[in-house]
Structure formats: C-alpha cells, structure tokens
NUKOL-593258 format. One line per 3 residues: number of its first residue (from 1); their letters; for each residue x, y, z negated of N, C-alpha, C. Coordinates in pm, whole numbers. Layout:
% residues N
NUM = a = X Y Z X Y Z X Y Z; ...
END
This chain:
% residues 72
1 = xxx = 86 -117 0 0 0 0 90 122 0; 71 184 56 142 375 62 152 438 -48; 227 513 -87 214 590 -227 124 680 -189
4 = xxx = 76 683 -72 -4 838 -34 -148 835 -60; -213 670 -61 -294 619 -110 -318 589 -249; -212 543 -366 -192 554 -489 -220 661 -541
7 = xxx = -229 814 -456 -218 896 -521 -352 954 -504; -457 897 -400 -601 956 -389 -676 960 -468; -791 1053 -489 -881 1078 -602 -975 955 -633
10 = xxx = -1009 911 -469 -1084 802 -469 -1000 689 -346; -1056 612 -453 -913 458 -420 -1010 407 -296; -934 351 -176 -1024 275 -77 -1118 155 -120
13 = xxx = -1240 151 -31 -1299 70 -75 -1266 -34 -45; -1283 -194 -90 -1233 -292 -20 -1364 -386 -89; -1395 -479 9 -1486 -561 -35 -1474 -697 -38
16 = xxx = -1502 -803 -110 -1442 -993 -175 -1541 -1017 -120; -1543 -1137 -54 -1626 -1252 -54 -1578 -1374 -122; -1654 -1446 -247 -1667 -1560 -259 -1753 -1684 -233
19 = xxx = -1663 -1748 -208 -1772 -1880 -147 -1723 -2023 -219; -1867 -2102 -260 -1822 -2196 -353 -1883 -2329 -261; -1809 -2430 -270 -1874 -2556 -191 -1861 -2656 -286
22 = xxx = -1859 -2799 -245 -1835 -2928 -295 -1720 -2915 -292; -1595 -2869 -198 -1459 -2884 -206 -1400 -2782 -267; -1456 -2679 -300 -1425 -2606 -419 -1434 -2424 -407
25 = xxx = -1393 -2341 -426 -1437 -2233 -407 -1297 -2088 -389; -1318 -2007 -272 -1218 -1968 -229 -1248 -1823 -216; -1177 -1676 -158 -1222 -1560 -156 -1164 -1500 -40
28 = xxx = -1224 -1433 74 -1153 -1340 161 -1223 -1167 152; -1124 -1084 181 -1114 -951 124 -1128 -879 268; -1226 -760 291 -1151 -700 371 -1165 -550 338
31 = xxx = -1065 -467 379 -1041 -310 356 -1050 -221 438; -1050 -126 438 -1002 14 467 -884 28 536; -813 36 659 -712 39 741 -613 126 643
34 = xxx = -470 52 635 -373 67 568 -389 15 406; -475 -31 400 -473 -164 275 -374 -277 308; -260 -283 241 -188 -382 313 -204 -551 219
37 = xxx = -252 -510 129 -242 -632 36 -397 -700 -12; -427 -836 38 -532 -858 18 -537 -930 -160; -677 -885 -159 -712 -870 -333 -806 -959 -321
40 = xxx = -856 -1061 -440 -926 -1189 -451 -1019 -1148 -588; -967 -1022 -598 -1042 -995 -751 -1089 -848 -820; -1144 -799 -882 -1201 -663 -895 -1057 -667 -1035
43 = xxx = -982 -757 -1097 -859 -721 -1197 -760 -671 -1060; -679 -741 -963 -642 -756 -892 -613 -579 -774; -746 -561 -798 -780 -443 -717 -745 -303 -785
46 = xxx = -777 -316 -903 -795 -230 -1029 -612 -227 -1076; -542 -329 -1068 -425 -325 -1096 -305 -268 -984; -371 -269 -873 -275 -215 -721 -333 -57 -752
49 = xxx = -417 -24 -806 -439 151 -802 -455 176 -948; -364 200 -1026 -354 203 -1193 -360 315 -1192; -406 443 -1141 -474 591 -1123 -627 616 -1115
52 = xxx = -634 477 -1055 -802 484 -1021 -937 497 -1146; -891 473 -1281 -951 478 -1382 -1044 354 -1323; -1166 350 -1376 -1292 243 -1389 -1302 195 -1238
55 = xxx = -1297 109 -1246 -1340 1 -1098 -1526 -25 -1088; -1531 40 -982 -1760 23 -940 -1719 -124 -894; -1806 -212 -907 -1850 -331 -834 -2002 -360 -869
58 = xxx = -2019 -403 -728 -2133 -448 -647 -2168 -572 -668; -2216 -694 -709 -2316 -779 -621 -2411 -810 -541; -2410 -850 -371 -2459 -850 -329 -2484 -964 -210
61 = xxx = -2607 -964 -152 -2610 -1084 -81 -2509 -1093 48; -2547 -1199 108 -2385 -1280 213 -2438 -1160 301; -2614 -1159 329 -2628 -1052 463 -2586 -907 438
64 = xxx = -2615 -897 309 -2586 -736 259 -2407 -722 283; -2337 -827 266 -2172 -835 235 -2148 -812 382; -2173 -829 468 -2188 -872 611 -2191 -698 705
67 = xxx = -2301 -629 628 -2290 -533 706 -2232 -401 625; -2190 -412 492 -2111 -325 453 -1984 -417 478; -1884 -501 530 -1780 -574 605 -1763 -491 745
70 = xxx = -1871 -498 836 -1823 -381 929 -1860 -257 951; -1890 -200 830 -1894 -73 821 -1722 -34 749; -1627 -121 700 -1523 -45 698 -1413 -48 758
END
C-alpha cells in the first residue's frame, strides 16, 4: 500500500467474501485500485491503516456483495 494512502482521512474501501462448503471455508477480497495487499479480515484491514480509527463493516447478501464488487 502507498504511504499516500496511509495517510487519507478516509481509508479505501475494500470488500471480503466468505464462502463456507463441505470442504471447508475460504475468503476473496476486492479493492479500490492501488490496494496492493489482499485482506481476509475486517482485523487484517484495520491493521494495514492504523490511522483509520474504527473500521464500518457491512453484512450482506452474495447478490448485494456482487454489485457493490463492481462498483469499486
């Protein structure tokens, strides 16, 4: 990640998907262009921007995840 980004008021958004099966359960991330490091976790996320104060998270459905995914 850029220090130029570390240093924004408001941290990029980036959004997790988890998915759980019979073979077990896994996470893909996607961000905001120049996010270079993918995050599996709202600790994870919260710890790459230690400026950002309080971390917002969402739950929401696969279709809802889907179209805020290409909206960023």
């Amino acid at each position: 990640m850029s220090a130029s980004m570390l240093e924004t008021r408001d941290p990029p958004p980036v959004a997790i998907a988890r998915h759980y099966s019979e073979r077990g359960a896994g996470a893909i991330s996607f961000a905001t262009p120049g996010w270079r490091d993918p995050v599996i976790s709202e600790v994870e996320y919260a710890m790459a921007i230690p400026k950002a104060g309080l971390v917002h998270a969402r739950h929401v459905t696969t279709w809802a995840f889907a179209e805020i995914a290409l909206s960023l």
